[in-house]
VMD Tcl script that builds the backbone (N, CA, C; Angstrom):
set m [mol new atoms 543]
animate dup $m
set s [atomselect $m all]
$s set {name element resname resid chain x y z} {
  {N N UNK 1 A 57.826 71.355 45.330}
  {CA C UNK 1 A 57.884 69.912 45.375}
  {C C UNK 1 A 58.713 69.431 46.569}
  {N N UNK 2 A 59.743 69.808 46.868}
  {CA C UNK 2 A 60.556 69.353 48.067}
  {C C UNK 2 A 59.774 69.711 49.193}
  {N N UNK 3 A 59.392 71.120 49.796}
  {CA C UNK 3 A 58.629 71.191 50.560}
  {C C UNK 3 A 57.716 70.175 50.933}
  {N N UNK 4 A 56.776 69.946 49.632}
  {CA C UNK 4 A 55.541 68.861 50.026}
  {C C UNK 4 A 56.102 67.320 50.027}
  {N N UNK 5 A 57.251 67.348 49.637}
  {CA C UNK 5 A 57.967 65.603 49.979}
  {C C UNK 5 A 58.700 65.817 51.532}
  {N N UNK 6 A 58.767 67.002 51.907}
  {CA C UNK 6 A 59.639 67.356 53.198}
  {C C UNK 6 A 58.292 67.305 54.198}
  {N N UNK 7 A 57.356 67.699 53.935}
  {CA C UNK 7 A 55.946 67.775 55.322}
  {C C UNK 7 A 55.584 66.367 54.735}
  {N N UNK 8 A 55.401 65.787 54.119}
  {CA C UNK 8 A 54.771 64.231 53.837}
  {C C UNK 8 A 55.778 63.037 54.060}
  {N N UNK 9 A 56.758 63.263 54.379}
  {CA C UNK 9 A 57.678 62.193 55.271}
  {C C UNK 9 A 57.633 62.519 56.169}
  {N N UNK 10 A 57.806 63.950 56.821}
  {CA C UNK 10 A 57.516 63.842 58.384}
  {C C UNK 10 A 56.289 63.822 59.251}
  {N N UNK 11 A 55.370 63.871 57.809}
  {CA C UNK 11 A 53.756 63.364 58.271}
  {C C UNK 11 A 53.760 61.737 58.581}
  {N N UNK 12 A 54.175 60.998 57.746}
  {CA C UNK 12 A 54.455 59.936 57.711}
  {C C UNK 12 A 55.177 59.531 59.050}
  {N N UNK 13 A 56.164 59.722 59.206}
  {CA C UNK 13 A 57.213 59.000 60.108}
  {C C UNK 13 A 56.324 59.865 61.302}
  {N N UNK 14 A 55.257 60.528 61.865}
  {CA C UNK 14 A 54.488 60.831 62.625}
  {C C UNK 14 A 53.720 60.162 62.959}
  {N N UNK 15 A 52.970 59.476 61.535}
  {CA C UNK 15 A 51.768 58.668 61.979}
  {C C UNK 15 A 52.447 57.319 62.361}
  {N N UNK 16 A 53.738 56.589 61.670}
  {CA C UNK 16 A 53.926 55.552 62.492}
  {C C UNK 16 A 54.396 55.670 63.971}
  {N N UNK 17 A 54.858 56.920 64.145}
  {CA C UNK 17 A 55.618 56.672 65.266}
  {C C UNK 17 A 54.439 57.510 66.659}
  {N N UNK 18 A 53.602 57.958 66.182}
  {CA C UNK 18 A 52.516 57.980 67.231}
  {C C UNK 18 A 51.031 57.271 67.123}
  {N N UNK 19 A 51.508 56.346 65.842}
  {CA C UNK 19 A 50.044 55.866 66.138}
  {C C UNK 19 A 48.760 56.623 65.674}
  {N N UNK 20 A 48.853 57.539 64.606}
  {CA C UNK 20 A 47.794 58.687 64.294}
  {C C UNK 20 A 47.654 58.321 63.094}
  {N N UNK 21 A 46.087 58.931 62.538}
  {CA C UNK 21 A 45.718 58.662 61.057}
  {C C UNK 21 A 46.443 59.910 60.302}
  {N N UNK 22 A 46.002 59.647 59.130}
  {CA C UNK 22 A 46.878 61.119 58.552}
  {C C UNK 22 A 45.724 63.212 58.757}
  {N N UNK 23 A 45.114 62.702 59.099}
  {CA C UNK 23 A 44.487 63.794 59.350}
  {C C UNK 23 A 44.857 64.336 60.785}
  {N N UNK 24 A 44.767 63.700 61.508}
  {CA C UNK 24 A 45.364 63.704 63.466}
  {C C UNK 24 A 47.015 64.375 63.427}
  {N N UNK 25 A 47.888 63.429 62.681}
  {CA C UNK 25 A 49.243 63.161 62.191}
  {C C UNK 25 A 49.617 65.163 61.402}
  {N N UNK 26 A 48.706 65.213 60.418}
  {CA C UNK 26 A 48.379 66.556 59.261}
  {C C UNK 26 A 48.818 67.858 60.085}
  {N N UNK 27 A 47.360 67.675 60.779}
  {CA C UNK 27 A 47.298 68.789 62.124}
  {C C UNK 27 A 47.919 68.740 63.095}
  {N N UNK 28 A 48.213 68.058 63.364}
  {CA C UNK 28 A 49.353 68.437 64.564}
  {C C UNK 28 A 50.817 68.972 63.874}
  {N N UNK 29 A 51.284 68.283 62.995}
  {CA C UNK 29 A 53.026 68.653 62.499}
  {C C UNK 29 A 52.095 69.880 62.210}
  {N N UNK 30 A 51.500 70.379 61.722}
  {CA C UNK 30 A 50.806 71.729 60.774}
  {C C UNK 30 A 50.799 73.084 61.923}
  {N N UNK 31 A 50.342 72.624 63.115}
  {CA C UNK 31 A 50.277 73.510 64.436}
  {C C UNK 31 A 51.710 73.642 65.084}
  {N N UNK 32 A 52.672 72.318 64.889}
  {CA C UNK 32 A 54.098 72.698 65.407}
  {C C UNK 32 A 54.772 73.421 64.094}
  {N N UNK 33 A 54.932 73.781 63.081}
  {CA C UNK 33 A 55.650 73.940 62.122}
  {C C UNK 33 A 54.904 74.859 60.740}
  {N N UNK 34 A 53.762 75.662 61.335}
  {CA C UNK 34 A 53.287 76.041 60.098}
  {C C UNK 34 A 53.717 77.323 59.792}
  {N N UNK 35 A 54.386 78.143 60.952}
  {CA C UNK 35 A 55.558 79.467 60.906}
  {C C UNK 35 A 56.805 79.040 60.202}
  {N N UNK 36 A 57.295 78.316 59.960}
  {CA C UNK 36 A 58.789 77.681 59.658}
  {C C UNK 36 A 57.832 77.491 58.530}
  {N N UNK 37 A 57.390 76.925 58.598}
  {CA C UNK 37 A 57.077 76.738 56.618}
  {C C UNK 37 A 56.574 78.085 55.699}
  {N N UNK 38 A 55.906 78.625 56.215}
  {CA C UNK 38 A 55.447 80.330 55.992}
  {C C UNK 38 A 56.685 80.841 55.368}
  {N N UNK 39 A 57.344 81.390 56.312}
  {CA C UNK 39 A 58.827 81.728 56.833}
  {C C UNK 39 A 59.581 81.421 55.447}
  {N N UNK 40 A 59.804 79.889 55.495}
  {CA C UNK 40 A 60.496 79.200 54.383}
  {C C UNK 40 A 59.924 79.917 52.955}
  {N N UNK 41 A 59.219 80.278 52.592}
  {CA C UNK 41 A 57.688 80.917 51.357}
  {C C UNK 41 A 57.912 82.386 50.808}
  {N N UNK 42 A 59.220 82.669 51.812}
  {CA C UNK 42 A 59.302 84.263 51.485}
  {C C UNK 42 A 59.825 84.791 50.239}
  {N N UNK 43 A 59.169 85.604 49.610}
  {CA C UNK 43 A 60.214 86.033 48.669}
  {C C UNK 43 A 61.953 85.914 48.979}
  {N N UNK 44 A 62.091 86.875 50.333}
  {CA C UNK 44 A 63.727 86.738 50.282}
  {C C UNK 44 A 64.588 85.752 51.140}
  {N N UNK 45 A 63.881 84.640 51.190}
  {CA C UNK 45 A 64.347 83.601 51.840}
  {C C UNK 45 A 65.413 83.074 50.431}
  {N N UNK 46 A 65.389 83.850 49.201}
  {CA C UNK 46 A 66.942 82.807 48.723}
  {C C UNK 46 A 67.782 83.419 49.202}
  {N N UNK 47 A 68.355 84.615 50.453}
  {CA C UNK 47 A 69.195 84.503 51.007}
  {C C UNK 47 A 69.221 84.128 52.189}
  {N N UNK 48 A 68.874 82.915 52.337}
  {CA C UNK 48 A 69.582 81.575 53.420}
  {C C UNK 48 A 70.224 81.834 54.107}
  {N N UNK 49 A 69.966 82.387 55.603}
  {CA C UNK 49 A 70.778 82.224 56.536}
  {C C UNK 49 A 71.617 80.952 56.375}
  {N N UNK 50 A 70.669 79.686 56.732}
  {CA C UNK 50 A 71.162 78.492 56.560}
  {C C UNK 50 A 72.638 78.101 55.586}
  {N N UNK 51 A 72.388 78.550 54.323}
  {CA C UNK 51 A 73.074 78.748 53.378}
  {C C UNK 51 A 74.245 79.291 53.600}
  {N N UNK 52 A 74.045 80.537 54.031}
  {CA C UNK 52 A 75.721 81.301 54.049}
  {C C UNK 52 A 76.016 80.588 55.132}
  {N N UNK 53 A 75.446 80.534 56.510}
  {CA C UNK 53 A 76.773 79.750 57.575}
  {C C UNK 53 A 77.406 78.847 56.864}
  {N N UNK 54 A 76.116 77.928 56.232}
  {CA C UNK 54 A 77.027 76.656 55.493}
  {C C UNK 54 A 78.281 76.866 54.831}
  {N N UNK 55 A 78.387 78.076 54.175}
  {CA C UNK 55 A 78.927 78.598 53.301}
  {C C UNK 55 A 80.184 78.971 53.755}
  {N N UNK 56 A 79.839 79.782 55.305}
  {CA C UNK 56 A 81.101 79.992 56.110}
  {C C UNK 56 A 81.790 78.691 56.522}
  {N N UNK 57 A 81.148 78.053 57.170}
  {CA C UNK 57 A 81.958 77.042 57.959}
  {C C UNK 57 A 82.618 76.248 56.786}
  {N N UNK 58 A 82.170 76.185 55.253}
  {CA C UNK 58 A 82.843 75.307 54.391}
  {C C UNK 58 A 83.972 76.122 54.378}
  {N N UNK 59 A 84.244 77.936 54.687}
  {CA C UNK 59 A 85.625 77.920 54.113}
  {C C UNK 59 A 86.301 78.013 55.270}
  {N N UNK 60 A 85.815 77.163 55.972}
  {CA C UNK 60 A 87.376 76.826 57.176}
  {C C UNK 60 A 87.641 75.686 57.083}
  {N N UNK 61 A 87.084 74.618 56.183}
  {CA C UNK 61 A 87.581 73.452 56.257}
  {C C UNK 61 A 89.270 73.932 55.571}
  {N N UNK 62 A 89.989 72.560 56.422}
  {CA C UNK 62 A 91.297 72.513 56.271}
  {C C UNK 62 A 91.720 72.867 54.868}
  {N N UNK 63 A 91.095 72.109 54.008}
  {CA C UNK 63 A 91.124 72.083 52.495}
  {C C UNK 63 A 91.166 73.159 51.971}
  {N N UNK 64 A 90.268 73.789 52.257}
  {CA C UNK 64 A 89.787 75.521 52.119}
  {C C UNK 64 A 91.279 76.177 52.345}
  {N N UNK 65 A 91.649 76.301 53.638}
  {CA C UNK 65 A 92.481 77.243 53.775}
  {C C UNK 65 A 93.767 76.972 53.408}
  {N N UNK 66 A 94.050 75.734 53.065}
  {CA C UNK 66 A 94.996 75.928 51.976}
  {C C UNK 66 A 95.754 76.154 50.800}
  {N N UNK 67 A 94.202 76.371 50.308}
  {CA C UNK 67 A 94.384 77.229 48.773}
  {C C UNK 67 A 93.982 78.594 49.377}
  {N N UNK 68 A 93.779 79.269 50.142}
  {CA C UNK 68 A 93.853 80.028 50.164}
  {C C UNK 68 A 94.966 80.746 50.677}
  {N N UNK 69 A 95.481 80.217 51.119}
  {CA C UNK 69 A 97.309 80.448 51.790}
  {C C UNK 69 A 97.912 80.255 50.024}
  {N N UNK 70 A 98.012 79.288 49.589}
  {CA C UNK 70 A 98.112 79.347 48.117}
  {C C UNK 70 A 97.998 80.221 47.161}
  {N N UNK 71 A 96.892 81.018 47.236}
  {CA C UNK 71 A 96.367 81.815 46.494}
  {C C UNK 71 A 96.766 83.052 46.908}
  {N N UNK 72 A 97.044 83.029 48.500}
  {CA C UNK 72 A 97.861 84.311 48.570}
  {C C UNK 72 A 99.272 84.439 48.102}
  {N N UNK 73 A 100.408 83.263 48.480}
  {CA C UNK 73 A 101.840 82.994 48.028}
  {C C UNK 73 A 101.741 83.486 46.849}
  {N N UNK 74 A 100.022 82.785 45.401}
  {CA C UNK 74 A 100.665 83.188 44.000}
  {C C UNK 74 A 100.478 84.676 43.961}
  {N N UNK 75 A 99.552 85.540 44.573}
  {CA C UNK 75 A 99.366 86.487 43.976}
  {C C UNK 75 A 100.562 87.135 44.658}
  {N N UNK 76 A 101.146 87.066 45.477}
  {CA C UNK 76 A 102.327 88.105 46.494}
  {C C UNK 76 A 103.673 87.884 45.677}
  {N N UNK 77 A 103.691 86.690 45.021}
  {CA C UNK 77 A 104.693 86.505 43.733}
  {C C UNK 77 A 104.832 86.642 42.415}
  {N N UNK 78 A 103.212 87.085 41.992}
  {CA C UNK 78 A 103.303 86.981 40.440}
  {C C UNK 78 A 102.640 88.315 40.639}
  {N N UNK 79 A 103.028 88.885 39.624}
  {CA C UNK 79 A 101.995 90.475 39.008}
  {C C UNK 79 A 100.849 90.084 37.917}
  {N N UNK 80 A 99.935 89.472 38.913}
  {CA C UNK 80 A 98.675 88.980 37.765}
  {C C UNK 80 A 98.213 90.399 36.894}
  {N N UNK 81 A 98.134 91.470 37.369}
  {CA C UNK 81 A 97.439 92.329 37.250}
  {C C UNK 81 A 97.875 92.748 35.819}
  {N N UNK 82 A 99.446 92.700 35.330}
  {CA C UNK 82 A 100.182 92.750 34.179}
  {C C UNK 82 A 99.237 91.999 32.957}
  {N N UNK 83 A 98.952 90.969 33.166}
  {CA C UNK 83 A 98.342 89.826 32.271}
  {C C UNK 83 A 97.595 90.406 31.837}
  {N N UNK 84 A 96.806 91.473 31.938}
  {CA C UNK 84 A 95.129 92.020 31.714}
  {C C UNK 84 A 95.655 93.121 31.338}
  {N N UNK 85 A 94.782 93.650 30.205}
  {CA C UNK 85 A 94.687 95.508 29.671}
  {C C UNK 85 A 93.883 96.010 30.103}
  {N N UNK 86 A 94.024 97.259 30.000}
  {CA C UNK 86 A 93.012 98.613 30.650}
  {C C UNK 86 A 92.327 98.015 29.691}
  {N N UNK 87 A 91.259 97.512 28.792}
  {CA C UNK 87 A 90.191 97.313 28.905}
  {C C UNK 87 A 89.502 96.202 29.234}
  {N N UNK 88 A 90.454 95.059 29.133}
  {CA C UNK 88 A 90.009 93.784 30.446}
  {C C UNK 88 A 91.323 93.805 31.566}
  {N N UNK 89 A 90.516 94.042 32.674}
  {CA C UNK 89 A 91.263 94.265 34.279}
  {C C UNK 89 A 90.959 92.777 34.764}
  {N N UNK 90 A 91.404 92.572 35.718}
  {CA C UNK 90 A 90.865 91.439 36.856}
  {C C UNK 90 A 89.898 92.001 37.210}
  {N N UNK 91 A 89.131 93.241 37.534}
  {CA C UNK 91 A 88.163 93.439 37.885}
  {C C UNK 91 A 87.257 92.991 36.938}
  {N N UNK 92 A 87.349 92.861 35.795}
  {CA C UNK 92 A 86.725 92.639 34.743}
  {C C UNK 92 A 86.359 90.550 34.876}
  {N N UNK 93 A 87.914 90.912 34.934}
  {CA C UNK 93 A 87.597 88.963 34.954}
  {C C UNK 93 A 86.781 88.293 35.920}
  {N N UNK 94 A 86.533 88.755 37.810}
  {CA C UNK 94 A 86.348 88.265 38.232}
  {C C UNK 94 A 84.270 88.712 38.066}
  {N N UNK 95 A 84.020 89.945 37.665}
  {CA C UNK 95 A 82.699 90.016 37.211}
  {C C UNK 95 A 82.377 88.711 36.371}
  {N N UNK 96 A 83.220 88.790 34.781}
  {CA C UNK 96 A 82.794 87.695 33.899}
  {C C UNK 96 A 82.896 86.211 34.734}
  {N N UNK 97 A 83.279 85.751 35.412}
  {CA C UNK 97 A 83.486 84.369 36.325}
  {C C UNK 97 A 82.244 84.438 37.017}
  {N N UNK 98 A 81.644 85.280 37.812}
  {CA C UNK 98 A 80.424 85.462 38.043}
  {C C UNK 98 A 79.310 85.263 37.550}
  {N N UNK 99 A 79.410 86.250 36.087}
  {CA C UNK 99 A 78.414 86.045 35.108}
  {C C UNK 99 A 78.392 84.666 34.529}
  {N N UNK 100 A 79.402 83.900 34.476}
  {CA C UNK 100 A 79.585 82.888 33.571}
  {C C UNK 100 A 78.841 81.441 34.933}
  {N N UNK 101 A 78.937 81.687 36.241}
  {CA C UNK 101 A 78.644 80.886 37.007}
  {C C UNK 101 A 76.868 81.271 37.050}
  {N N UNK 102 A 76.354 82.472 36.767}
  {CA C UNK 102 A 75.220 82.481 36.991}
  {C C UNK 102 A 74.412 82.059 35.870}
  {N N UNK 103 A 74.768 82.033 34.657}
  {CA C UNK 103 A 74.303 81.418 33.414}
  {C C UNK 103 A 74.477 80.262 33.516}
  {N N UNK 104 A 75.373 79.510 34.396}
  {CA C UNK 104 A 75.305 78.013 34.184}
  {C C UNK 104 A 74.499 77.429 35.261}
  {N N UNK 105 A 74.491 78.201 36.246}
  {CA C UNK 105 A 72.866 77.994 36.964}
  {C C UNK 105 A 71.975 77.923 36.691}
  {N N UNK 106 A 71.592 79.303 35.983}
  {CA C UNK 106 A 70.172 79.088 35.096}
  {C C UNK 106 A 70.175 77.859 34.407}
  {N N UNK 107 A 70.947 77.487 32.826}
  {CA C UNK 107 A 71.145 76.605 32.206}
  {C C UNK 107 A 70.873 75.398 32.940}
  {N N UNK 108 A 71.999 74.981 33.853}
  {CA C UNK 108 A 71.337 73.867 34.663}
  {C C UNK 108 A 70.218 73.857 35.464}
  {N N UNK 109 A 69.645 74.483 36.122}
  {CA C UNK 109 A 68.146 74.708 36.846}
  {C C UNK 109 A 67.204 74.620 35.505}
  {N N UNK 110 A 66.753 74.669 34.834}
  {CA C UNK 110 A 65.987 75.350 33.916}
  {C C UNK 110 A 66.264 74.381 32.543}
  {N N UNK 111 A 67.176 73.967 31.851}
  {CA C UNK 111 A 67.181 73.101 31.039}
  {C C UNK 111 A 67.625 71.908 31.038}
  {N N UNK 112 A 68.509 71.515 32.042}
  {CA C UNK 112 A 68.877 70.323 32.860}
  {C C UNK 112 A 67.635 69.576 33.607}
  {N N UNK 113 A 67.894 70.503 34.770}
  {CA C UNK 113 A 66.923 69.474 35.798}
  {C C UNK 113 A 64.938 69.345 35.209}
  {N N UNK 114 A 65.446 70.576 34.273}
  {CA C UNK 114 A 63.740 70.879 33.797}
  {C C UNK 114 A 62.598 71.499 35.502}
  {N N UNK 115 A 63.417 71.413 36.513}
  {CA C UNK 115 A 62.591 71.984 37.430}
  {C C UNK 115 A 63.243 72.925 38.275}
  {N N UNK 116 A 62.352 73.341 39.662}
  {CA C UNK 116 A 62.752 74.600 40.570}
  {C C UNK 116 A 63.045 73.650 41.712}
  {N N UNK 117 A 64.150 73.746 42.494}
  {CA C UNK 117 A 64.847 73.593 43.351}
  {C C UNK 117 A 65.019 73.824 44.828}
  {N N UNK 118 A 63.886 74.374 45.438}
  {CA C UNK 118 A 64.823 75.679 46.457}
  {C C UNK 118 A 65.900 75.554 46.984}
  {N N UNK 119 A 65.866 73.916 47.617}
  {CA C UNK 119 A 67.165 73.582 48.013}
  {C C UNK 119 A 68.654 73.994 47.111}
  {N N UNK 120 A 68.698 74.301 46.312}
  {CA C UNK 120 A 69.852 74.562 44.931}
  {C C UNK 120 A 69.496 75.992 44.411}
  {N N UNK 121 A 68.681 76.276 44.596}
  {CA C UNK 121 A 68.191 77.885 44.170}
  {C C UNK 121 A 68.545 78.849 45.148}
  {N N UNK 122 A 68.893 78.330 46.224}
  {CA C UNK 122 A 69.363 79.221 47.334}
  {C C UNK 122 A 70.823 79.770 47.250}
  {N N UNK 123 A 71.339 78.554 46.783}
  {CA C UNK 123 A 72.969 78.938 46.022}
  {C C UNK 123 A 72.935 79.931 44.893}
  {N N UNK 124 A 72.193 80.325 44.762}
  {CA C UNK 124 A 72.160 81.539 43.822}
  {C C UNK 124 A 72.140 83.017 44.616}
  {N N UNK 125 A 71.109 82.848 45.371}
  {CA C UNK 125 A 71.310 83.539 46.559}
  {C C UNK 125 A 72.549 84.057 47.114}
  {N N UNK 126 A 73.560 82.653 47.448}
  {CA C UNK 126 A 74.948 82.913 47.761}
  {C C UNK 126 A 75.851 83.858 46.582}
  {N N UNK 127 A 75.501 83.496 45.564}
  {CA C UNK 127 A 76.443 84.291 44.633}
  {C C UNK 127 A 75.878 85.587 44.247}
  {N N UNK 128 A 74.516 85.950 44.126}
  {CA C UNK 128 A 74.156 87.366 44.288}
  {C C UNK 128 A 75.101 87.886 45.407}
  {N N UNK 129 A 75.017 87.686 46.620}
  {CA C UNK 129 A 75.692 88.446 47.880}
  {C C UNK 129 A 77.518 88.057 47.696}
  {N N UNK 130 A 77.420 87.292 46.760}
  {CA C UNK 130 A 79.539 87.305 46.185}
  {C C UNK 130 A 79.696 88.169 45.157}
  {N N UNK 131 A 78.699 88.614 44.938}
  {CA C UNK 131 A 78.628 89.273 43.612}
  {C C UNK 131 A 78.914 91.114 44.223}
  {N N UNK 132 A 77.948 90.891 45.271}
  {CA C UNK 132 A 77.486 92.387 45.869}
  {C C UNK 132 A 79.179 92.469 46.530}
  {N N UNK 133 A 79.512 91.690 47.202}
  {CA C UNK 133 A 81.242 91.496 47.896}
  {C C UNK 133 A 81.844 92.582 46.655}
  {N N UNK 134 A 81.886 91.868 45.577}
  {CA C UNK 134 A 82.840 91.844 44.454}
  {C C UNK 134 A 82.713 93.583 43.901}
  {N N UNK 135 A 81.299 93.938 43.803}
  {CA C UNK 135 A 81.073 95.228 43.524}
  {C C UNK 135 A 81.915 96.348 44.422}
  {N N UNK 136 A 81.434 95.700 45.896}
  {CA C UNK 136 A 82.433 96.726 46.410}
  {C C UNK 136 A 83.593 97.267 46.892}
  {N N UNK 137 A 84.300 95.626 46.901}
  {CA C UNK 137 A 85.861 95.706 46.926}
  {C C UNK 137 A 86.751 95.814 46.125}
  {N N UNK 138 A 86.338 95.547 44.746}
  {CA C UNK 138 A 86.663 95.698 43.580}
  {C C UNK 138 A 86.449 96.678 42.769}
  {N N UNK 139 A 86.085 97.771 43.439}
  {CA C UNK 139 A 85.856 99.077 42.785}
  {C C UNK 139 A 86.230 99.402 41.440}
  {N N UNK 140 A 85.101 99.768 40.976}
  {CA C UNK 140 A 85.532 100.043 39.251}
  {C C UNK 140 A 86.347 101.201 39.068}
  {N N UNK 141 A 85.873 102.426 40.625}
  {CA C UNK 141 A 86.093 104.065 39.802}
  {C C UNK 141 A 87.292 104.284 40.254}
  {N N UNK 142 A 88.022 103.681 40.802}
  {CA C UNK 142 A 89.845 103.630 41.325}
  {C C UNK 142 A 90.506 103.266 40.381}
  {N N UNK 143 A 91.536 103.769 40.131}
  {CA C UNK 143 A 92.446 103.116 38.666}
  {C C UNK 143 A 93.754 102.140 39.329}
  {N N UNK 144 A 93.499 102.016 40.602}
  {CA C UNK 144 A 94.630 101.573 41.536}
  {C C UNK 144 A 94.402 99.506 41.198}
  {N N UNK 145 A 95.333 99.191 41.108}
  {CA C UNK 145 A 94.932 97.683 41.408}
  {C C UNK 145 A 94.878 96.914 42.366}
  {N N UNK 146 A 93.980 95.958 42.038}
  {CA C UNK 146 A 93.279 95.826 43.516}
  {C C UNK 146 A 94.674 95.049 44.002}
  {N N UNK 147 A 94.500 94.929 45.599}
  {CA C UNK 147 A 95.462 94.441 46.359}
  {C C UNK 147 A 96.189 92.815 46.077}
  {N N UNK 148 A 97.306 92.596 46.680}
  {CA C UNK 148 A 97.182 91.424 46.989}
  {C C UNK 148 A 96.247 90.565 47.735}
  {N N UNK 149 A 95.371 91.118 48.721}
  {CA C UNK 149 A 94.413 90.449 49.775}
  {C C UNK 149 A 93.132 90.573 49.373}
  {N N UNK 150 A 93.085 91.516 48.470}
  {CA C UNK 150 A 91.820 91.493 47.892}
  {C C UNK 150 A 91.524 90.453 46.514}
  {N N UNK 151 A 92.757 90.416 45.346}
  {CA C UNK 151 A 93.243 89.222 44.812}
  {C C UNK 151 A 92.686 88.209 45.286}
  {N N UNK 152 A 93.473 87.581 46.457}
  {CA C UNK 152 A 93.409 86.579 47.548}
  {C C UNK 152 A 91.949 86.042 47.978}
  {N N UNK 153 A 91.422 86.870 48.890}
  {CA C UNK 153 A 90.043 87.217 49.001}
  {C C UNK 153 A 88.908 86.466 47.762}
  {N N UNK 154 A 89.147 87.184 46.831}
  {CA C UNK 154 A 87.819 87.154 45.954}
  {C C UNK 154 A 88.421 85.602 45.028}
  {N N UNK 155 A 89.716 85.524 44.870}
  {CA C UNK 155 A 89.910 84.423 43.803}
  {C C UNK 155 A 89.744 83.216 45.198}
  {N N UNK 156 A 89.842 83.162 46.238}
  {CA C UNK 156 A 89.360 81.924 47.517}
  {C C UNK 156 A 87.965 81.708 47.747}
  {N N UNK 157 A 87.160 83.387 47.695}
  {CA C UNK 157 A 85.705 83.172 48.171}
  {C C UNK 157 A 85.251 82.544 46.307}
  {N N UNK 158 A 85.348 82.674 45.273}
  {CA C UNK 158 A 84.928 82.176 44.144}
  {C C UNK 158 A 85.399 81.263 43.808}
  {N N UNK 159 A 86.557 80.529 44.036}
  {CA C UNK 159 A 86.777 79.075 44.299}
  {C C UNK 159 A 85.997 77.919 44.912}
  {N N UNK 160 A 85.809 78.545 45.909}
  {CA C UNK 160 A 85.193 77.573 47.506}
  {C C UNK 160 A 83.679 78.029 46.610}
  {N N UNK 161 A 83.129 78.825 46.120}
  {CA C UNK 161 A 81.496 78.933 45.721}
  {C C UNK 161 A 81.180 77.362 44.559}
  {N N UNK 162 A 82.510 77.731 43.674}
  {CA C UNK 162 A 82.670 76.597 42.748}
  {C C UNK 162 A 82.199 75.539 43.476}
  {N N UNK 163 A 83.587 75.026 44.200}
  {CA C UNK 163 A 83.498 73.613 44.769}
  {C C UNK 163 A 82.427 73.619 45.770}
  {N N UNK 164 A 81.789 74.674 46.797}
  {CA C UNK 164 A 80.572 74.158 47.278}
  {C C UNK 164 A 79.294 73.713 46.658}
  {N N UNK 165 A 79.352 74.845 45.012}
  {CA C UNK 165 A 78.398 74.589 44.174}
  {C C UNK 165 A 77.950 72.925 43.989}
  {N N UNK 166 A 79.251 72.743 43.569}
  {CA C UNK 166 A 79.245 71.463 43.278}
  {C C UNK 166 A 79.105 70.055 43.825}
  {N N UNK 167 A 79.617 70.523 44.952}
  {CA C UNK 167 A 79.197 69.383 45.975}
  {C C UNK 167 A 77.638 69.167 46.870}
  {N N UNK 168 A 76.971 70.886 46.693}
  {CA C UNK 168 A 75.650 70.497 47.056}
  {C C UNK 168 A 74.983 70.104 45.725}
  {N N UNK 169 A 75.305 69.934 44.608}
  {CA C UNK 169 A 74.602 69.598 43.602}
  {C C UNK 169 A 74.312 68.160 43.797}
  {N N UNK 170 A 75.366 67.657 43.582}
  {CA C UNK 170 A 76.241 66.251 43.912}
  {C C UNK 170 A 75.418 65.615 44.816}
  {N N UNK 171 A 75.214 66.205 46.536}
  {CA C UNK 171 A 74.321 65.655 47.181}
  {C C UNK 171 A 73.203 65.721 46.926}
  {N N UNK 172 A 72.270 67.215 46.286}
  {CA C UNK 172 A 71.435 66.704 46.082}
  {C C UNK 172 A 70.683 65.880 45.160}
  {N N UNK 173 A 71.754 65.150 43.991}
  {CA C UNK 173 A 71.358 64.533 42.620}
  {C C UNK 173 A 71.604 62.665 43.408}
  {N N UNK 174 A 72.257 62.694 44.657}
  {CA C UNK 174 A 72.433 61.430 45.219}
  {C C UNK 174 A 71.051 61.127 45.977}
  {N N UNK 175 A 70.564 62.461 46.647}
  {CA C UNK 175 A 69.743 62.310 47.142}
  {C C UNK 175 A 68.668 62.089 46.663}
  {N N UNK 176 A 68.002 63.111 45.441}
  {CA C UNK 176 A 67.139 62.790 44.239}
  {C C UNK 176 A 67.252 61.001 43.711}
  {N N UNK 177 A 68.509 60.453 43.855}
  {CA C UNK 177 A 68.325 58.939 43.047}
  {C C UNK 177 A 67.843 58.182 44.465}
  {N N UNK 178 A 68.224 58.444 45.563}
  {CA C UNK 178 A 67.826 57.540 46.780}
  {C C UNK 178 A 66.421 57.806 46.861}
  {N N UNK 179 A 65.990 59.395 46.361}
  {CA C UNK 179 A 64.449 58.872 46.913}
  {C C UNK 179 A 63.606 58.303 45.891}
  {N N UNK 180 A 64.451 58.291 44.514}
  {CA C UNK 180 A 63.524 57.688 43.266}
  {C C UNK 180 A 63.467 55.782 43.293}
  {N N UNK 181 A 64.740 55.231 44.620}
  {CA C UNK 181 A 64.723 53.886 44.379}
  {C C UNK 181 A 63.353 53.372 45.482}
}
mol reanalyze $m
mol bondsrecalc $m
mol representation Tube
mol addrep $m
């Protein structure tokens, strides 16, 4: 659905702005752009280039790196690792935070919006590959606890997933009401 509202506005804003019927208007955007839309169609296009830069450049905003300076001070001062038993670790916790963010994806994709997304389905994408992070820095078969920087690391990159989650939701549920007025 976005796709075909994404080629039918810029079919549109084609035919006014050159003067073409929609068939003239069709074929031509169709001959500049029909690789990029292909492309877009792939099975593994939910991992979004697009997506992760976004993803990067959100965690350099200023905001960003100050919980993460934060997040390093708490863990270099507190012994989180104490809080948890050998049979729930932080390794444990930061899996279940995962799991618990990918069920509320589904849930919301799927019984919320009642539809498919790509634009928002791609963020899933992002957390498969936070997920794959998490597998391997967080090693299960070491009995060692994980670092302070690794702490740091994974409780900043699953923070910033939160709040990006949320803010592309946000835009796109603003955007969804602007194009319904």
């Amino acid at each position: 659905m976005e796709m075909l509202d994404h080629v039918a506005t810029a079919i549109e804003q084609k035919m006014k702005s050159e003067q073409l019927d929609f068939y003239d208007a069709f074929k031509s955007y169709m001959l500049a752009h029909k690789k990029e839309i292909l492309k877009g169609n792939k099975f593994w296009s939910i991992y979004s280039k697009e997506t992760i830069l976004n993803f990067l450049k959100f965690l350099r905003h200023p905001f960003m790196i100050v919980m993460g300076i934060s997040f390093y001070f708490f863990f270099a001062n507190v012994a989180v690792t104490n809080y948890f038993s050998n049979s729930f670790t932080i390794r444990n916790f930061f899996f279940t935070v995962i799991i618990i963010l990918a069920f509320f994806q589904l849930i919301y994709f799927h019984l919320l919006l009642k539809q498919r997304f790509f634009v928002l389905e791609r963020l899933g994408g992002l957390l498969a590959f936070i997920y794959y992070l998490q597998m391997f820095f967080m090693n299960q078969h070491n009995n060692e606890a994980p670092s302070t920087a690794t702490l740091t690391g994974f409780s900043y990159i699953m923070m910033a997933y939160v709040i990006y989650f949320l803010i592309e939701v946000y835009k796109f549920n603003k955007n969804q009401k602007h194009l319904l007025k």
